[in-house]
C-alpha positions in Angstrom: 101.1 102.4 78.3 101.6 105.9 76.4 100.3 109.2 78.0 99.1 111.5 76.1 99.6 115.4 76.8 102.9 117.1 77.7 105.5 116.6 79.8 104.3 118.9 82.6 100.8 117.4 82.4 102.3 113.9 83.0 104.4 115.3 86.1 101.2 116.8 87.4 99.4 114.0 86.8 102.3 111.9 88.7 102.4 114.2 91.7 98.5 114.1 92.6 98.7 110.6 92.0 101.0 110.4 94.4 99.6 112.5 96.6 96.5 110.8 97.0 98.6 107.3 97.9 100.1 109.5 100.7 96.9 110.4 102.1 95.7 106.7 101.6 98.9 105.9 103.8 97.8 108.6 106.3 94.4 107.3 106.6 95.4 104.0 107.5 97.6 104.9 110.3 95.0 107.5 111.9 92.6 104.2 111.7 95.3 101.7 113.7 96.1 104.5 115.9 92.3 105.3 117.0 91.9 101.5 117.5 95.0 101.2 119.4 93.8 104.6 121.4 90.4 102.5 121.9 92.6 99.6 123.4 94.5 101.6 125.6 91.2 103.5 127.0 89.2 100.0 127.7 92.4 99.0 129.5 92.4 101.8 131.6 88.9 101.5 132.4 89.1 98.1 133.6 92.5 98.1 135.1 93.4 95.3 137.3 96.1 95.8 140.2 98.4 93.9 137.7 97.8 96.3 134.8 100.8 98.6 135.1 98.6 102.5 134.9 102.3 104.5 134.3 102.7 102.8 131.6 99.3 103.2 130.2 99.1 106.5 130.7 102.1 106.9 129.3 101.4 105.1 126.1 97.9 106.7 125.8 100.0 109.9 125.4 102.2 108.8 123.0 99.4 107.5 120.5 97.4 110.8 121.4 100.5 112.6 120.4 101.3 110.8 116.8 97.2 111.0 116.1 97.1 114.6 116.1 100.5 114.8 114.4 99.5 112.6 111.5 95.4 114.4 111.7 97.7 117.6 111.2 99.8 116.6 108.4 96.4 115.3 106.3 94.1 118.3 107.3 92.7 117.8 104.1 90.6 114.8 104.8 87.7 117.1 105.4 84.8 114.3 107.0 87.5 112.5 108.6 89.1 114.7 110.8 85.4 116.6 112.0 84.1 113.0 112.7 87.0 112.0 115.1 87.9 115.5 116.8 
């Protein structure tokens, strides 16, 4: 595979590339932590006396935490982001 152009052209060309995997990456995550966020809510919901509530809670923070964390780092999703809060 040859690429044509210069050198800094190529390097650009690399970095957006690569950029674009990142977001990809991003994406993915915010989507397995809204469904584990979604998990964690239904639990609560319909807790039994056996369902341990701390620990819920606790782990319902913790997603809620790394979801705005990673929704912060990939601001640029536009759509996304305005669709989920």
């Amino acid at each position: 595979k040859t690429f044509h152009g210069t050198y800094e052209e190529f390097l650009a060309q690399k970095d957006a590339a690569a950029g674009q995997k990142g977001e990809e990456e991003i994406q993915a995550q915010i989507s397995l932590l809204e469904n584990r966020l979604a998990e964690i809510v239904g639990r609560l919901a319909l807790a039994s006396p056996k369902d341990d509530l701390e620990a819920l809670d606790e782990e319902y923070h913790a997603v809620l935490g790394e979801l705005k964390r990673l929704k912060g780092t990939n601001a640029g999703l536009g759509e996304t982001e305005k669709n989920t809060g």
